[in-house]
C-alpha positions as CSV (number, residue, x, y, z in Angstrom):
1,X,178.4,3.2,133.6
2,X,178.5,5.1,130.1
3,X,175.9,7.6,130.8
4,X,177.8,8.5,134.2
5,X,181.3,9.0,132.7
6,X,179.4,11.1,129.9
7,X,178.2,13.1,132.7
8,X,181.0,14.1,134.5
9,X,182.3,17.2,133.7
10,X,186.2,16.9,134.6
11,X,185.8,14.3,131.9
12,X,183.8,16.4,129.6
13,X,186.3,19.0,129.8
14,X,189.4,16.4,129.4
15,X,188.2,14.9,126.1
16,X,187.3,18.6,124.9
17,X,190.4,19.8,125.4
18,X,192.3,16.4,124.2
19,X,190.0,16.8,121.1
20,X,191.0,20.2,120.0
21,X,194.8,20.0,121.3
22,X,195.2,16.9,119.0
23,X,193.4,18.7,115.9
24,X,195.4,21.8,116.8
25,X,198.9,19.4,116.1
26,X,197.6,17.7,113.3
27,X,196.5,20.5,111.6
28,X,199.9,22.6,112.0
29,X,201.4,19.9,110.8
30,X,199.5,19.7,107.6
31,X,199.8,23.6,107.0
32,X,203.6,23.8,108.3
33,X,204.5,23.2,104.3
34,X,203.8,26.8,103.9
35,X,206.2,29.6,104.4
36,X,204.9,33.3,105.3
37,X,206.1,36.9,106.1
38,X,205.2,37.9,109.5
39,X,206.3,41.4,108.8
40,X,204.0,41.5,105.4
41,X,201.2,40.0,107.5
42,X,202.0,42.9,110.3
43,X,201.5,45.6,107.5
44,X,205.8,46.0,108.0
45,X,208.6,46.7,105.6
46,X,210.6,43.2,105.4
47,X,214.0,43.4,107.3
48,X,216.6,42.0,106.2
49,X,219.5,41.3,109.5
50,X,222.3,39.3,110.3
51,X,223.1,36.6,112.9
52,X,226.0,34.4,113.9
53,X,227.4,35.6,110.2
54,X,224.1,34.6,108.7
55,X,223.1,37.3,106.5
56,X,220.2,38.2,104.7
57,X,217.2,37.0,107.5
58,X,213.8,38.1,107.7
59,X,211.0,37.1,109.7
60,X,209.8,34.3,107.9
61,X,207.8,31.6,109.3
62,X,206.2,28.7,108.9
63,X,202.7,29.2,109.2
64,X,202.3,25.8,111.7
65,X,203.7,28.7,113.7
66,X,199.9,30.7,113.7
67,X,198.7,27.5,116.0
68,X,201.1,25.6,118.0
69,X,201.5,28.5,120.5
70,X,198.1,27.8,121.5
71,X,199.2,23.8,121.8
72,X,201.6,25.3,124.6
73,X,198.8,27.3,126.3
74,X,196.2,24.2,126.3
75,X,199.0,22.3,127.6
76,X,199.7,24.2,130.9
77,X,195.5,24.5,130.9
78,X,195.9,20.3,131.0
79,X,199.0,20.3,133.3
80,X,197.2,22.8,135.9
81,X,194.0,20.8,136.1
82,X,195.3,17.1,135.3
83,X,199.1,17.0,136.0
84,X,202.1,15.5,134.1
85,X,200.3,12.2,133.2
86,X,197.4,13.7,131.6
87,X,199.8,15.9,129.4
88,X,201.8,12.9,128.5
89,X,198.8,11.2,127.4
90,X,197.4,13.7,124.8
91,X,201.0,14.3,124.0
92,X,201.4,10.6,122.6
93,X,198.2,10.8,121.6
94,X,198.8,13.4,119.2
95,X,202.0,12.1,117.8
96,X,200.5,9.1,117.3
97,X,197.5,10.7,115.2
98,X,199.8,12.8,113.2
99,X,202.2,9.7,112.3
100,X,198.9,7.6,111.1
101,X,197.6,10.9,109.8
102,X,200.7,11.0,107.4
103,X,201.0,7.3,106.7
104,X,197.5,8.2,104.7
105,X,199.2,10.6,103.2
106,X,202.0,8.7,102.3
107,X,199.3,6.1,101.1
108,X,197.4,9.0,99.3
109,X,199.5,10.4,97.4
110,X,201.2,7.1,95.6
111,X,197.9,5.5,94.6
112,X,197.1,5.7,91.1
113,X,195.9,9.0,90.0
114,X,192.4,9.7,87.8
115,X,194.4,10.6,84.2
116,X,191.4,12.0,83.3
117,X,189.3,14.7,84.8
118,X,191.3,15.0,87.9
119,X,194.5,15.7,86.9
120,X,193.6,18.6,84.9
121,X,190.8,19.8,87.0
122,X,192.3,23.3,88.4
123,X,194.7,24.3,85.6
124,X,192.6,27.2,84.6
125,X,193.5,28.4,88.4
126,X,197.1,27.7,87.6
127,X,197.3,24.2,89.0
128,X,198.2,22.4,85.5
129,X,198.9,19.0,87.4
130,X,196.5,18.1,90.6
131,X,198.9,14.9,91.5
132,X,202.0,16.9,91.5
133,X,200.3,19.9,93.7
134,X,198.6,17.2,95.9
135,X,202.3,15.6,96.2
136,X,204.1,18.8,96.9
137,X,201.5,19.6,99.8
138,X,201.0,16.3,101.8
139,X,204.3,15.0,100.8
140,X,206.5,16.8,103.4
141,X,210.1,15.8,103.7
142,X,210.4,12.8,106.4
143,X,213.0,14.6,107.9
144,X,210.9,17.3,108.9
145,X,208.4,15.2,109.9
146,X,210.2,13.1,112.3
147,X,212.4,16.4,113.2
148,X,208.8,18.2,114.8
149,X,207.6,15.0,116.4
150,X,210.4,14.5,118.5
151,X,210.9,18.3,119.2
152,X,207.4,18.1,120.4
153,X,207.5,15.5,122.5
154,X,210.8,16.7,124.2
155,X,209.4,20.2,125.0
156,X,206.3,19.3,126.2
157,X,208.0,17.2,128.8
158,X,210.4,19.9,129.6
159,X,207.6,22.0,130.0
160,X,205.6,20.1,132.4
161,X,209.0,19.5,134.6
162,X,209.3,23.3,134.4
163,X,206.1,24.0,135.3
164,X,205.1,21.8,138.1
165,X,208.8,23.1,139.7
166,X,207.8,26.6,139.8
167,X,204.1,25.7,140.9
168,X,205.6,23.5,143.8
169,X,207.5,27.1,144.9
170,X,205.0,29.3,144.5
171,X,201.6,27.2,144.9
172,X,198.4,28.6,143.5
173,X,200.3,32.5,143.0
174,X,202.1,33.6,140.1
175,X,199.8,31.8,137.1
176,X,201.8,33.6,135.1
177,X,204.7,32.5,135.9
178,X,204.7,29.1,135.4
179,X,202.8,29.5,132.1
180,X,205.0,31.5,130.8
181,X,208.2,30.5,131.8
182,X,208.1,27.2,131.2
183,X,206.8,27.5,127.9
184,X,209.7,30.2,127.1
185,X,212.3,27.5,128.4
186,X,210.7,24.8,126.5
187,X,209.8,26.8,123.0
188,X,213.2,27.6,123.4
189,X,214.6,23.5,123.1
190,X,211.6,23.2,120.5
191,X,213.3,25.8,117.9
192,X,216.5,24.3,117.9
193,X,215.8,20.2,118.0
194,X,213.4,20.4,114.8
195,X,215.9,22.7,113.0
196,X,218.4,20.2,113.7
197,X,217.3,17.1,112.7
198,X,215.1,18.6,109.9
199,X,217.8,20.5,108.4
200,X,221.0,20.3,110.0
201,X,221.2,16.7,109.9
202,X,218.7,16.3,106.9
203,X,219.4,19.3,104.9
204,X,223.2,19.5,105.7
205,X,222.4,23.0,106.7
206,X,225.3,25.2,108.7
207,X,225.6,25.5,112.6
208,X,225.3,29.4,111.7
209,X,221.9,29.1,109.6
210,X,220.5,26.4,112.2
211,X,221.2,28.8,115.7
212,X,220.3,32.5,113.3
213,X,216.8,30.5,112.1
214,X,216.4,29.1,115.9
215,X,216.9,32.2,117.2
216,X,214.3,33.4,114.8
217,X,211.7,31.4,115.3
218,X,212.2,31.3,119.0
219,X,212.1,35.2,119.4
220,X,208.5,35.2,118.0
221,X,207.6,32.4,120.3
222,X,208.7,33.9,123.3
223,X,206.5,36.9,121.8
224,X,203.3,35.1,121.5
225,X,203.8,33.3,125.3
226,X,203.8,36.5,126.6
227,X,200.7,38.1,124.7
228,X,198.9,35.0,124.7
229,X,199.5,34.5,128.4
230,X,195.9,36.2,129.9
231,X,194.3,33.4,127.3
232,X,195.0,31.0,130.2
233,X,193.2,33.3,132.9
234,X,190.2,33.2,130.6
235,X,190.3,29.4,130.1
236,X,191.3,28.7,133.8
237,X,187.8,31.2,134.2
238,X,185.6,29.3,131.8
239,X,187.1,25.9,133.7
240,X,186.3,27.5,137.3
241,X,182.7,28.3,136.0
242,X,182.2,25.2,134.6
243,X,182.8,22.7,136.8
244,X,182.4,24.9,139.7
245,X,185.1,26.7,142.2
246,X,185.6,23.4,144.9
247,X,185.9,21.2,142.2
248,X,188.6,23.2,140.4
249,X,190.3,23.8,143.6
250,X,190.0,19.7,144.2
251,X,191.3,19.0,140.3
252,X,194.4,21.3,140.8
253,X,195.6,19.8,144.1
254,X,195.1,16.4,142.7
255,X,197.4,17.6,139.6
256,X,199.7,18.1,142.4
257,X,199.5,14.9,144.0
258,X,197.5,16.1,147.0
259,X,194.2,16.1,148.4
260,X,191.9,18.4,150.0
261,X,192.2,18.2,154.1
């Protein structure tokens, strides 16, 4: 029985891409501490701009931003193939890793440290006190942590409602489309959920700060849907070639709740 689920390449291709969408989540979430410049990483003078009377904004991101569009691309991959129930499965699945993932964390970081070697391992390289570095990068406010899971889990279902309504409209036609705009409408619900529980209700941060930072963040995550948007035609591709075109064909319409005639 083993050796025949092993061989089957829809569910091959399922774990694979469960696999490397929950990695994907865990790891943004581990890197998300860390703030960048988008603009310095373009080669661009910083700008400085104003919104909603926020003044003094500038394009910078967390850097959990470089991989969660790609969580949005594997998940329209997963819904075209698999349907809603598949992407509700790695979704749990996901925030259920990242939640143990930060319990050990949690667990990590308050255990006795070594007071000898350890501690004072990397202060040549200007880390004088490994505990309180080790702290300060696993130790991520629970705010923000509870703040992301729940925005996740809310867009992704918005997105697979979105997606599977445009699908049922245009059918196999207009990829694009659906990709796209449901990951625009969904990204969109994303920026401002996390922003408010993490900060506005965490960090007692303005309405103004929360919708000029939203609208941030969600500007370059409309951005990258669009330019990452023929990355699905390539996976959808690879998919087709892999487990062959009638198979495809017959994985899509059961995504949709139908059968071939």
């Amino acid at each position: 029985m083993i050796h025949k689920i092993l061989s089957d390449k829809p569910f091959k291709l399922f774990l694979s891409l469960t696999a490397f969408f929950v990695a994907n989540a865990l790891i943004a979430e581990c890197i998300g501490g860390k703030l960048f410049s988008l603009e310095q990483f373009l080669g661009l003078p910083v700008s400085h701009f104003t919104l909603f009377g926020q003044s003094g904004l500038s394009f910078t991101m967390t850097c959990g931003v470089l991989l969660w569009p790609l969580e949005f691309v594997l998940t329209d991959v997963v819904n075209e193939y698999y349907g809603p129930k598949a992407v509700k499965r790695i979704s749990y699945t996901a925030v259920i890793l990242i939640m143990y993932a930060f319990v050990m964390f949690y667990l990590a970081i308050h255990v006795p440290a070594d007071k000898g070697f350890w501690t004072g391992s990397k202060a040549a390289e200007g880390v004088p006190d490994m505990q309180a570095g080790f702290s300060a990068v696993f130790g991520q406010g629970m705010w923000i942590i509870f703040g992301s899971i729940v925005a996740f889990l809310f867009s992704q279902f918005v997105d697979v409602y979105i997606f599977h309504k445009i699908k049922k409209r245009t059918g196999e036609k207009y990829n694009w489309l659906r990709s796209t705009g449901s990951t625009v409408v969904s990204q969109l619900i994303d920026s401002f959920i996390v922003l408010f529980i993490a900060f506005k209700i965490g960090g007692n941060w303005s309405w103004q700060l929360v919708l000029a930072v939203g609208l941030v963040n969600y500007s370059y995550k409309v951005v990258m849907a669009v330019i990452l948007t023929p990355v699905i035609y390539v996976l959808e591709a690879g998919i087709e070639k892999y487990v062959g075109k009638e198979k495809a064909t017959e994985m899509k319409l059961a995504a949709m709740g139908k059968s071939q005639a």
